[in-house]
C-alpha positions in Angstrom: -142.1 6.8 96.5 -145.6 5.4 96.3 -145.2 1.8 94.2 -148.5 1.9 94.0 -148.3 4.2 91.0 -145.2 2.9 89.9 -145.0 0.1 86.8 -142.5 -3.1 86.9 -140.5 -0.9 85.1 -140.1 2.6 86.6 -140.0 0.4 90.1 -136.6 -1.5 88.5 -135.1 2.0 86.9 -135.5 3.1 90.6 -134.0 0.2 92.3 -130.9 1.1 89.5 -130.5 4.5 90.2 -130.2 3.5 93.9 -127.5 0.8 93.0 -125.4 3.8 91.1 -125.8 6.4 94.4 -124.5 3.2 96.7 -121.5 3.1 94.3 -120.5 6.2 94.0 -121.2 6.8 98.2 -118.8 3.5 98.4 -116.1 5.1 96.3 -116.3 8.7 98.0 -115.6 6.7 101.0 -113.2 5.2 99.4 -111.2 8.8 98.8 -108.4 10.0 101.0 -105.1 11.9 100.4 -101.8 9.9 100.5 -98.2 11.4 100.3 -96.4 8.0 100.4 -96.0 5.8 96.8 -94.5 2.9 95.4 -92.0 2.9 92.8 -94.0 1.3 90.6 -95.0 3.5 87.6 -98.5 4.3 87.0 -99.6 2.4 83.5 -100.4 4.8 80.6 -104.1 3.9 79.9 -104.6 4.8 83.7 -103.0 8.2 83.5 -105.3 8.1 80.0 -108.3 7.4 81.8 -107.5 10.2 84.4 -106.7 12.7 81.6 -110.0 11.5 80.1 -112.3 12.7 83.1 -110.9 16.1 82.5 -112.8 16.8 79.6 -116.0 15.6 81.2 -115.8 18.2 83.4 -118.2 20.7 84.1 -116.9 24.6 84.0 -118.1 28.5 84.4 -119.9 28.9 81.3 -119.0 25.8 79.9 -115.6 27.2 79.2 -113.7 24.4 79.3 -110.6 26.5 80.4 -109.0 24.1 82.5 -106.6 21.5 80.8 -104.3 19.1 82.3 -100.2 18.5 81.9 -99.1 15.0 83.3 -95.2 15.3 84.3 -93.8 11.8 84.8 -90.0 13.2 84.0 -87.7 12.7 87.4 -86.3 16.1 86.8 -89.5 17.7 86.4 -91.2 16.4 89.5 -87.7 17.0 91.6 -88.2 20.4 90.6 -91.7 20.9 91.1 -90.9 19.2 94.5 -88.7 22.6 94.9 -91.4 25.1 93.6 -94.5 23.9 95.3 -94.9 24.9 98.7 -96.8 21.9 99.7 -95.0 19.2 98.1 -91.6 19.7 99.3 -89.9 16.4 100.5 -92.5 13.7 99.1 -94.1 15.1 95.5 -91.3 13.5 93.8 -91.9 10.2 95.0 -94.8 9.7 93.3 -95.6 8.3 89.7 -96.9 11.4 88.3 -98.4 14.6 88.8 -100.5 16.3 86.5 -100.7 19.6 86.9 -104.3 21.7 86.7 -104.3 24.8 84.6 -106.7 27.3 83.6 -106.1 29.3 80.0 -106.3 32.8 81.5 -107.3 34.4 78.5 -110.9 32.3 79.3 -111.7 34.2 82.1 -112.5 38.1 81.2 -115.4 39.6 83.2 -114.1 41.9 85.8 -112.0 40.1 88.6 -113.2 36.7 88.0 -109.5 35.3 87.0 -108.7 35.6 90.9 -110.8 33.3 91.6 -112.9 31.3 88.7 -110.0 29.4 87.5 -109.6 27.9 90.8 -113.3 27.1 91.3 -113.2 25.4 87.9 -109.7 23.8 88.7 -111.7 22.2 91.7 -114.3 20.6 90.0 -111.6 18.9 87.9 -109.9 18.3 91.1 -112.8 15.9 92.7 -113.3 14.4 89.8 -109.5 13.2 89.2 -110.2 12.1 93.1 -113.0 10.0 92.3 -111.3 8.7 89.1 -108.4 7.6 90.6 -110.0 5.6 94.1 -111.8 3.7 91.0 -108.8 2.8 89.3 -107.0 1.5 92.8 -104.8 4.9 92.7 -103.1 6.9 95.9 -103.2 10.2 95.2 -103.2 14.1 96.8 -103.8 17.4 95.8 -101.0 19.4 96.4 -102.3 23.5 96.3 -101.5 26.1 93.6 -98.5 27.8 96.1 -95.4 28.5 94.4 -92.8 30.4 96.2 -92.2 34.0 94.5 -88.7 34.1 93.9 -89.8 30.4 91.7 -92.6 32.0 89.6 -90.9 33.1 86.5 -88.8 29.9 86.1 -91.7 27.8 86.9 -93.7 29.7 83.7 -90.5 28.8 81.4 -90.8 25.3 82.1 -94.4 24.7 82.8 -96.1 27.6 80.8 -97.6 30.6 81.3 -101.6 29.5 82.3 -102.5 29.7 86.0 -101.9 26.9 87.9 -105.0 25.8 90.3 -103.1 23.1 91.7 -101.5 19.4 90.9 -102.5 16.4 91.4 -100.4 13.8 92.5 -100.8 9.7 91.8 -99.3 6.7 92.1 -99.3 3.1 94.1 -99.9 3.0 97.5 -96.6 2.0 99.5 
C-alpha cells in the first residue's frame, strides 16, 4: 500500500486490521482435533460462549437452519458413543458434545437437503473450532454416520432434524 497517500489515520486502521489477521492466523494454528479429555467438566458460560457462535453463523440464504443441542448427560453420550460410527470407544469421555443439526423443512429446492445442510453444518463446524482453541478447549468433529439399524432410536432420543455432525469438547488430558 502506498503511505504516501495514506493519512495517520487510515495508516493506524491498517496496521489494526493486520494485528486482527496475525490473530486469527495464530489461533487457526492453534486448531487440531483431540480424542483424549480430562474429567474435568467444561464450565457453562464456555459451552454458552460456543452455543453463542452458532448464531453468528453464516448459512444458504441466510436460513439459519442449523441449531445446536449440547448433551452433557453420561447416558446420552455412552449412547451416542454406540450410534456414531466415528466416536466409538472415546466420544464419551469427553465433557460434551453438541450435536449439529439442520431443520429439514429449511431446505426445499430440488435435492439440496442432501447436501446443503451439511455445507451449512460445516460452516458452524469451523467456527465452533475456532471458538473453542480461543477458550483453551480440546475438541473433534466426529462425522454425521450413524449406523442403520440405530437411526430410528437415535430420532426418538435426539429428534428428527438431520444431523451434520457433533462436535466434541472438553480439557485436554
Amino acid at each position: 500500500m502506498d503511505e504516501s497517500i495514506l493519512d495517520q489515520y487510515q495508516i493506524r486502521y491498517a496496521a489494526h486490521q493486520e494485528r486482527k489477521k496475525k490473530v486469527l492466523i495464530e489461533i487457526m494454528k492453534q486448531r487440531h482435533s483431540d480424542r483424549m479429555f480430562s474429567d474435568i467438566p467444561v464450565e457453562q458460560e464456555k459451552i454458552d460462549e460456543l452455543v453463542k457462535v452458532v448464531n453468528l453463523c453464516p448459512s444458504s440464504c441466510d436460513r439459519k437452519a442449523v441449531s445446536v443441542q449440547v448433551i452433557s448427560d453420561r447416558d446420552k453420550k455412552s449412547l451416542l458413543g454406540g450410534i456414531l460410527v466415528g466416536g466409538v470407544g472415546w466420544i464419551h469421555r469427553a465433557s460434551s458434545i453438541i450435536l449439529i443439526q439442520a431443520d429439514p423443512i429449511a431446505y426445499k429446492a430440488g435435492n439440496e437437503i442432501d447436501f446443503m445442510p451439511y455445507l451449512d453444518g460445516g460452516v458452524v463446524i469451523e467456527q465452533l473450532y475456532l471458538m473453542a482453541s480461543t477458550l483453551g478447549l480440546s475438541c473433534c468433529f466426529v462425522n454425521p454416520n450413524i449406523r442403520e439399524i440405530n437411526i430410528d432410536h437415535y430420532r426418538k432420543v435426539f429428534g428428527n432434524n438431520i444431523l451434520c455432525g457433533a462436535f466434541v469438547v472438553g480439557y485436554k488430558l
